[in-house]
Structures are given as structure tokens and as C-alpha cells.
C-alpha positions in Angstrom: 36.3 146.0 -203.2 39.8 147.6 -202.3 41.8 148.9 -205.5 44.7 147.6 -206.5 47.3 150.0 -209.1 49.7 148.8 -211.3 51.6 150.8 -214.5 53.1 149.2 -217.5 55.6 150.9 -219.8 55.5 148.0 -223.0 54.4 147.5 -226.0 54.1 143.9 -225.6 52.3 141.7 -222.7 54.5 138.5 -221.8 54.1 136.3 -219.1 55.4 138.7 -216.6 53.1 141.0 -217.1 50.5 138.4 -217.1 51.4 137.2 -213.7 51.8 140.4 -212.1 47.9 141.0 -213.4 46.8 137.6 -211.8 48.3 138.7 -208.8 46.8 141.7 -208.3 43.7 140.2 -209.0 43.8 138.5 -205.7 43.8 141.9 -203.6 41.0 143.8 -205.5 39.6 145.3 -208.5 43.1 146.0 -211.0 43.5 149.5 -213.1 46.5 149.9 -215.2 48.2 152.9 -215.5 49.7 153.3 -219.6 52.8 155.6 -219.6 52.3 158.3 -221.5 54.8 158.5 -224.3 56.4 161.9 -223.3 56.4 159.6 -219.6 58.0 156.4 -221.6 60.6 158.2 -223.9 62.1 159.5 -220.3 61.8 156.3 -218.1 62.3 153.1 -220.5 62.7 152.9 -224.1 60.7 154.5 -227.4 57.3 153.3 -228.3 56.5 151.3 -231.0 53.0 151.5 -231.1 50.8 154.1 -230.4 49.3 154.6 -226.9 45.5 153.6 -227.7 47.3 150.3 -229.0 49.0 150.2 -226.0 45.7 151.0 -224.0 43.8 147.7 -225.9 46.7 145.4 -225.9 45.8 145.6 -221.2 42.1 145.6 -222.0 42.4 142.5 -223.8 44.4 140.2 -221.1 41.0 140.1 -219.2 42.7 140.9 -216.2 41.5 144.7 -215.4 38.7 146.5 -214.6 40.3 149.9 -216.0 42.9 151.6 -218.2 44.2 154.6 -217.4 46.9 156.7 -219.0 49.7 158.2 -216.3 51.5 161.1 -217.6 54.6 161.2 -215.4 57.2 159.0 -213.8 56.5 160.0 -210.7 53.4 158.3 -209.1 52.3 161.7 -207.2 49.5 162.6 -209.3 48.3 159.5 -210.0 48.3 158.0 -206.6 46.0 161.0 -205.5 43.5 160.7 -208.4 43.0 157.1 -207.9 43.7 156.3 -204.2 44.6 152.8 -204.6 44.5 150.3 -201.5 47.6 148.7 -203.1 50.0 149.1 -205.7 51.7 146.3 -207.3 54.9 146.1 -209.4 57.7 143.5 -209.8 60.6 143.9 -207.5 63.2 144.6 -210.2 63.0 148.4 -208.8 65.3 148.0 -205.5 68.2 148.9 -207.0 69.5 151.8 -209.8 67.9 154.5 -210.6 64.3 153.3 -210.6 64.9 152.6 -207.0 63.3 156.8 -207.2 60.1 155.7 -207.6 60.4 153.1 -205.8 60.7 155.3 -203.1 58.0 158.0 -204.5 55.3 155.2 -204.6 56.5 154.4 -200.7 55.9 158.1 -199.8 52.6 159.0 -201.6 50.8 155.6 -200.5 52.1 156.3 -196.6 50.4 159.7 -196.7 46.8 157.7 -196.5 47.4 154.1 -195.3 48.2 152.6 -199.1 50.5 149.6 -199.5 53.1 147.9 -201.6 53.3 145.0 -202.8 56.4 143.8 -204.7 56.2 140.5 -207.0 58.9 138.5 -207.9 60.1 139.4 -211.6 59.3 136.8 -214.2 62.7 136.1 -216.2 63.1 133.3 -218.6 64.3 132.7 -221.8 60.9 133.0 -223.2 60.8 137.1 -221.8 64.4 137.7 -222.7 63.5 136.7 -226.0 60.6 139.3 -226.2 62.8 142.0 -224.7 65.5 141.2 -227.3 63.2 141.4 -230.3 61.5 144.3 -228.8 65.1 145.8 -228.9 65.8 145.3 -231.9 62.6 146.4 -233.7 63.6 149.5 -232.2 66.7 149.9 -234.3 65.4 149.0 -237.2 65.7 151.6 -239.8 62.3 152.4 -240.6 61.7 153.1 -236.5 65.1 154.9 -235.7 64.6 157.3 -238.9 61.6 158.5 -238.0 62.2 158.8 -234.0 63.7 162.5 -234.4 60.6 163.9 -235.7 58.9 162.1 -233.1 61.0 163.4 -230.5 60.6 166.6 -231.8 56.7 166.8 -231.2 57.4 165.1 -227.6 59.4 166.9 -225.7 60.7 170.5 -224.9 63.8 169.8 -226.0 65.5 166.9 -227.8 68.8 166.0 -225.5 71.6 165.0 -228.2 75.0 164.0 -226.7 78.4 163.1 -229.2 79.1 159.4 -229.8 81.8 158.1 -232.1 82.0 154.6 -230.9 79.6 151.4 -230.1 80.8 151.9 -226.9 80.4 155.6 -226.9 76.8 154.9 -228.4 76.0 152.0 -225.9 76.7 155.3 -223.2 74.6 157.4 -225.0 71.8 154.6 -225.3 72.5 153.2 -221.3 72.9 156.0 -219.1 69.6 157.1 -216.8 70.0 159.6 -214.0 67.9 160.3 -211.0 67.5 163.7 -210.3 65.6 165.9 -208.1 62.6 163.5 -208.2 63.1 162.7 -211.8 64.6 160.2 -214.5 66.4 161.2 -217.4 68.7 160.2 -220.2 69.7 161.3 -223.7 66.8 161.6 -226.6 69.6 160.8 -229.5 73.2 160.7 -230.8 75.4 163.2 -232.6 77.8 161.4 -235.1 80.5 164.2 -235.0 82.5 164.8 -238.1 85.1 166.1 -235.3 84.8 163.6 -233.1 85.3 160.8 -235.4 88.4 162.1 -237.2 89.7 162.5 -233.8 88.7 159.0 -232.6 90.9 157.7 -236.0 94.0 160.6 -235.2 93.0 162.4 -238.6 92.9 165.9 -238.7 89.0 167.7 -239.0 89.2 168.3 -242.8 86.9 166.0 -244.1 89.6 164.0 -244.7 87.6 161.2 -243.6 85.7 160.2 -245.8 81.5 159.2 -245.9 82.6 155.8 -246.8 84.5 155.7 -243.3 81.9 157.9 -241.9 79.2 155.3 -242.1 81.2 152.6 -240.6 81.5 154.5 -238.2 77.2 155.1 -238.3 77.1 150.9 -238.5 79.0 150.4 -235.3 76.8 152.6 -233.4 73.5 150.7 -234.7 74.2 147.6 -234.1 74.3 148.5 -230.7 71.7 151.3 -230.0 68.4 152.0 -230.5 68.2 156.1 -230.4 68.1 158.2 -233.6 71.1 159.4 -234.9 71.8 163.1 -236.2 75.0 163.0 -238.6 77.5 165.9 -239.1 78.1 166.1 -242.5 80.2 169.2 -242.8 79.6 170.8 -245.9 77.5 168.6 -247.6 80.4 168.3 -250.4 79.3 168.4 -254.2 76.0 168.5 -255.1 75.8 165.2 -256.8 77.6 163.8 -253.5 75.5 165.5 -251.5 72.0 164.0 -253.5 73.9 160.3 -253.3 74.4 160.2 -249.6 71.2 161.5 -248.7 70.1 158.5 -249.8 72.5 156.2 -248.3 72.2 158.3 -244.9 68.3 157.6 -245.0 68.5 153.9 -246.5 70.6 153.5 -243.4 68.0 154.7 -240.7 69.6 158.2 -240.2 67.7 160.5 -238.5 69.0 164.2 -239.7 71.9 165.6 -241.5 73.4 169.1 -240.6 75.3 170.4 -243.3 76.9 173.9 -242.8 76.9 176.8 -245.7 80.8 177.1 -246.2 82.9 176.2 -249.2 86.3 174.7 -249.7 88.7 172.9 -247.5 87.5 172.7 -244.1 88.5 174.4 -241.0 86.6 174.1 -237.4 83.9 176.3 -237.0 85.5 177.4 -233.3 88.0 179.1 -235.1 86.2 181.6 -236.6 87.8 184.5 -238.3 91.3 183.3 -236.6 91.7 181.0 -239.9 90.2 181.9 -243.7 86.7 180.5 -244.0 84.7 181.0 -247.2 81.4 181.1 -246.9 78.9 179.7 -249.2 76.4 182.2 -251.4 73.1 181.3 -250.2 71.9 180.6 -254.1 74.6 177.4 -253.8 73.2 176.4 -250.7 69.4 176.4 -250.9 70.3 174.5 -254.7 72.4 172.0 -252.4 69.3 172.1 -250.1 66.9 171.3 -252.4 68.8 168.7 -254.6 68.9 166.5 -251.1 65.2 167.1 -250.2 64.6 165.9 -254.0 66.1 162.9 -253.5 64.4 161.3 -250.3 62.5 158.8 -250.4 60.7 159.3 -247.1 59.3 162.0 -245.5 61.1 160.8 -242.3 64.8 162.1 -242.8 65.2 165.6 -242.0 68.3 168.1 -243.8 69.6 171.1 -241.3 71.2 173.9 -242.5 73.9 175.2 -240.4 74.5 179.0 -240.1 78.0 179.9 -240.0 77.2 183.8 -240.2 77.9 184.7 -236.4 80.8 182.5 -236.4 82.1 184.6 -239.2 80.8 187.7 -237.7 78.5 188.8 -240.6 76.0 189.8 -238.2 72.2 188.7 -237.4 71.0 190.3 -240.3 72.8 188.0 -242.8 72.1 184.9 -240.6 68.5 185.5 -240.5 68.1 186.3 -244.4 70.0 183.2 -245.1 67.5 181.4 -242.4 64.8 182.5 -243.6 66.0 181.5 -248.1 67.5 178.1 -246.7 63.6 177.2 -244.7 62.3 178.2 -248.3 64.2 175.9 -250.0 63.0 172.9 -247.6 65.3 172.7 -245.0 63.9 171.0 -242.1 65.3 172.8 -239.0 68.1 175.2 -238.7 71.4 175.0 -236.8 72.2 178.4 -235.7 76.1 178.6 -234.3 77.9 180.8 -232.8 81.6 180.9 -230.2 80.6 183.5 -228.3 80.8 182.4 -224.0 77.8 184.3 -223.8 74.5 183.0 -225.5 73.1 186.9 -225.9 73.6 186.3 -229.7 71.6 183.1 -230.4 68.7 184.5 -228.0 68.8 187.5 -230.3 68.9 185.1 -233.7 66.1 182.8 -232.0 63.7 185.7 -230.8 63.7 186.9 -233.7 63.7 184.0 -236.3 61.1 183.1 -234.1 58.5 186.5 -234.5 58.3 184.7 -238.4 58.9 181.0 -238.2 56.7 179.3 -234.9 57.4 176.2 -236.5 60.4 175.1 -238.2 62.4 173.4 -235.0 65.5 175.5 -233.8 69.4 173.2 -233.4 71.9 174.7 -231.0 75.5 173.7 -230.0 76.5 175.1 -226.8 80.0 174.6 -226.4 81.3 178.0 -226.3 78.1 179.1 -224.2 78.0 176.3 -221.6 76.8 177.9 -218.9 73.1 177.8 -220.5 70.9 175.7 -219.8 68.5 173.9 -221.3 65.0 175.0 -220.2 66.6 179.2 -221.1 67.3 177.8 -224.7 63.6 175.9 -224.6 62.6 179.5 -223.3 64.1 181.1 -226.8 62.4 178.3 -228.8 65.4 176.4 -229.2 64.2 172.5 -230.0 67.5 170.6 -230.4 70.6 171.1 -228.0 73.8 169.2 -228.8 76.8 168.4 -226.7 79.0 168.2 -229.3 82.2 167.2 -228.2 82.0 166.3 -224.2 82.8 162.6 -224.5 85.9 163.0 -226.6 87.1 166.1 -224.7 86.6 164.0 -221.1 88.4 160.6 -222.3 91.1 162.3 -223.9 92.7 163.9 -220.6 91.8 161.1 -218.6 93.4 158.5 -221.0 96.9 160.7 -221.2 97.3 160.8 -217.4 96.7 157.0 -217.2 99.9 156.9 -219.8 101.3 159.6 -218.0 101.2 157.8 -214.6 102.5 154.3 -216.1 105.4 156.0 -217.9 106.4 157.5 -214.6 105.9 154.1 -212.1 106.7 151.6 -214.3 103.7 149.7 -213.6 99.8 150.4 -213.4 99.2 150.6 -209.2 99.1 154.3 -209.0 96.9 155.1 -212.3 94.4 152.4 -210.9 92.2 154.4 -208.3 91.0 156.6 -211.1 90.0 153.1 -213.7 87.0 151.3 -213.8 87.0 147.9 -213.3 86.8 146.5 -216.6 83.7 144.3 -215.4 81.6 147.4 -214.9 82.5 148.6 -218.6 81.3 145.1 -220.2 77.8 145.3 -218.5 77.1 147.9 -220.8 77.4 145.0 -223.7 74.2 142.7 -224.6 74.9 139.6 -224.7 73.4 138.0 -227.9 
């Protein structure tokens, strides 16, 4: 009997699925490929159910022969292990970036004779609806909350990217590349306490407050599904501190970075250019543990964010006040620095690292940009963070578009450098 291939990435089985199992059927004896969920968290969206769940869930149509689980996007490896006569998948690949393994199915099953065959893809009202509520399990709090620590055990390193929008967010949550043989996208958001005073004109002095903040957080959710790490500056008063934990966590709130300085504000990239206070580390591992005390879950994560290279007290300090704030339960720690050179967080992570294996490692690279991310994996970084890029592109590109009108009088000459606006609203679900 030939062998027929075809790989699901769901936690659900609809009628689409169903048919494109009765239609293998009719070339040969079926076996399902599960993505892994290293393989899904890259390609489609986040499971929501383990992979053994999703395993039984295609045993139980009645329509295979064999479940198998494939690791990668990519089709090489499994092709070659399995040999299939025929691999079958809907035809909703042609286009976009899936159309790249599309064309690495095409290529592997040519190098022995394989073919494809494409079925029509099953959309109704009946599988929008699954998809839908699919979605929005997947941003419910009790899933989001918990998909950093997730992510954390997943993948080499957990791609965070600055929203301060829904429309920032739905960018954050939409955009897939294909690149050298391989699809990618962001792992989870970064609600920058920058970024969203900017956004409202307000100056980064935590003037704006958490109530604002977390409206703020609400327009992002309701239209994304990807875990959500909040900057919370300094963590303000203790008994602030302990009350927003709580909110942050109720919320679905992944993380919370809070950063060992005292009194009014100023932006870390200034360093010693402006007066910066920062805190002892008695104050801060208190402020550390009065938010751990207060969880609920085991879920929500605090980061303690180490402003002693920014304020050029050396790795000595940084790593003692590492090392005190791990103690007093701090989940991961946010090591910063504004050097254009990364030598000094390799030196803080090498060494942080020859004690702590464990505790996961948060970088910003701004300043350092050049870096990338597999060298800071190599260091045992965990989290990297592009803090700021969205703001800092849209910002220019909004004040020549003024720029150009003011000049012309009309729009004509700012136009070639617009999207047309029907492009921008096909990020937006309908409901």
C-alpha cells in the first residue's frame, strides 16, 4: 500500500481536518505528523494542550494508521524518515510565507519520485467559529500568564519586541517571516513604560500612571494572544508595588521588570549624564519579596533590573546585587547596560552564569545592536528585548509625511512612502 503524509499544527480537529484525512485515505495508508511545540510556537500559534493530547485527539478520528511527531517546520527530515508516496495538505499554502514549505515539501519529494497533492481548504462558518474560539482561549488570562514560562523552557531565546498600541500589538502578534529556509515571528510583547508615555506625548517620568498603564495592557489583549512582559519602572512604593502585582497577574500579565533605583525617574540611557539614585539592595530584595508574597499563582514572574553598569558601579556590585535580588525570589534578572559594545554583559552573564545555570537571563540591546541573538543565547542570555524599535521607526516616518504635506499643500508626493490603508485593516479580525 503506498504512504500517504500529512502534518497538523491544532489542537482541535474540525471538518477540515476531517476531510483532508478522508482524502488521503483514498491514496494509501495515512500517518500524521504532530508539530512539535518548539515547531508550533514558530509556525502557527501556542498550544493549548499538551502534545500527547494532541497525538490522541488524530488517533481517535479513525482515519490513520500512525502518529508521528515532526520536530521542525521544514519537511526535510521527516520526508526522509518516512518516504511518503504522497503528501497531502490543503492548498491554503500558495501564497505568504508558508508558500516556504510549500516549496520545501516540492523539493524533498522530487528528490525520489514523491507527489503532492493539494486539497481544497474547508472554510465555513462552522471552522471560522472554531478558529475564533480557539483564538480566544489563547488570550485568556490563565493561558497568556503562564506562556512566558512556557516559552522560556521552549526555546533558545524568547523574541520580545515593544508594542504600545492594539495596533502595535496586532504587529507584534501578525508578523511571520521566511528566512533562509525558516519561519519566524515574535515569542511576546514588551509594554514599554517609554514607549507608552511617548505614544500619549508625556514625558518618561512615570508620570503616567498604572491606572493608564493598564489601559494601555487592555488594548493590547483584546487583540493578541502572546504574553505580555510589563515595564514597571521602579516598582513605586512597596504597598503599590504588592497591589499591582496583583492587578498585573489578575490581568494575564506575563512578567514585570522593575529596576533598583529610587526617586523621580530619569531614562536609564542617560546614565551618569543626569543624577540617578540607586536603590540599596536591602530596599529592593524587601520590594522583591513583598511582590512574590502577594501572587496568587506560580505563573507571574518579577525581574529585577540591574542599573549598576548603567551607573558605572562596576560588575562586582551588579553581580552581588544579582546574586541578593535571585535570593529574595526574583524570577529572572534584567542586566542593562549603554555601552555600543556588548563586552560588559558577556562579562556579567559569564560570570552570573559559573553560579546560577538556572535563573533565566533578560537583555535590552539597544545600545549594543549589532549582537545578535544566537552570541547572547551563546552567553546564556534567555530573554532579548527590542525595546523601543517600533516607536523609534514610526516616529520619523510619521514627521516626514507632515513634513512633505506642509511643503506641497496636498498629500501626492508623501504617498509613495504610505500604505494603502486596506493593507493596514487586514491586520484587524473581524468579530
Amino acid at each position: 500500500m503506498k504512504k500517504v503524509y500529512t502534518c497538523f499544527c491544532t489542537d482541535v480537529i474540525h471538518e477540515g481536518h476531517l476531510n483532508i484525512l478522508r482524502e488521503a485515505n483514498k491514496y494509501g495508508e495515512v500517518i500524521v505528523g504532530i508539530l512539535s511545540d518548539a515547531a508550533m510556537i514558530k509556525f502557527n500559534r501556542f498550544p493549548t494542550i499538551t502534545m500527547d493530547e494532541r497525538k490522541q485527539i488524530v488517533s481517535d478520528t479513525g482515519l490513520v494508521s500512525a502518529v508521528v511527531i515532526q520536530d521542525e517546520i521544514m519537511y526535510d527530515k521527516i520526508i526522509a524518515e518516512i518516504r511518503p508516496d504522497y503528501v497531502i495538505h490543503g492548498d491554503n499554502w500558495r501564497d505568504g510565507p508558508e508558500s516556504a514549505i510549500r516549496s520545501n515539501v516540492i523539493e524533498n519529494l522530487e528528490k525520489y519520485g514523491g507527489e503532492l497533492v493539494e486539497i481544497g481548504y474547508t472554510y465555513n462558518e462552522n471552522v471560522k467559529k472554531i478558529d475564533d474560539n480557539m483564538r480566544e482561549k489563547l488570550a485568556m488570562p490563565e493561558y497568556r500568564r503562564r506562556r512566558l514560562r512556557q516559552l522560556l523552557r521552549l526555546c533558545p531565546v524568547v523574541k520580545t519586541i515593544e508594542v504600545h498600541s492594539g495596533l502595535t500589538g496586532l504587529i507584534a502578534e501578525k508578523t511571520i517571516v521566511e528566512h533562509n529556509g525558516e519561519l519566524d515571528q515574535f515569542d511576546a510583547m514588551w509594554l514599554s513604560s517609554l514607549c507608552d508615555s511617548t505614544a500619549k506625548g508625556k514625558p518618561d517620568i512615570e508620570l503616567v500612571d498604572m491606572s493608564s498603564r493598564m489601559r494601555t495592557i487592555d488594548d493590547v489583549m483584546e487583540v493578541t494572544t502572546k504574553p505580555i512582559i510589563l515595564d514597571g519602572d521602579t516598582g513605586g512604593l512597596v504597598e503599590h508595588f504588592v497591589y499591582n502585582v496583583r492587578t498585573l497577574e489578575r490581568m494575564g500579565v506575563s512578567a514585570v521588570i522593575i529596576e533598583d533605583k529610587t526617586g523621580l525617574k530619569k531614562n536609564s540611557l542617560f546614565g551618569t549624564e543626569v543624577v540617578q539614585t540607586q536603590d540599596s539592595v536591602e530596599n529592593f530584595c524587601e520590594k522583591i519579596r513583598a511582590g512574590k508574597n502577594a501572587q496568587r499563582t506560580e505563573e507571574f514572574m518579577i525581574i529585577a533590573r540591574i542599573e549598576s553598569l548603567i551607573l558605572e558601579k562596576g560588575q562586582t556590585d551588579a553581580l552581588n546585587r544579582a546574586f541578593a535580588y535571585v535570593d529574595a525570589g526574583a524570577d529572572a534578572i534584567m542586566i542593562h547596560s549603554r555601552k555600543k559594545s556588548p563586552d560588559e554583559i558577556f562579562a556579567f552573564c559569564d560570570r552570573f552564569r559559573s553560579k546560577d545555570r538556572e535563573t533565566p537571563i533578560v537583555v535590552v540591546p539597544t545600545s549594543f545592536n549589532g549582537v545578535t541573538e544566537a552570541e547572547l543565547a551563546q552567553h546564556g542570555v534567555n530573554i532579548v528585548i527590542y525595546a523601543n524599535q517600533l516607536t523609534r521607526s514610526a516616529f520619523p516616518a510619521m514627521q516626514s509625511t507632515a513634513v512633505e504635506i506642509l511643503k506641497n499643500h496636498r498629500a501626492l508626493e508623501a504617498e509613495e512612502r504610505l500604505m494603502p490603508f486596506q493593507e493596514i485593516i487586514t491586520l484587524i479580525d473581524d468579530m
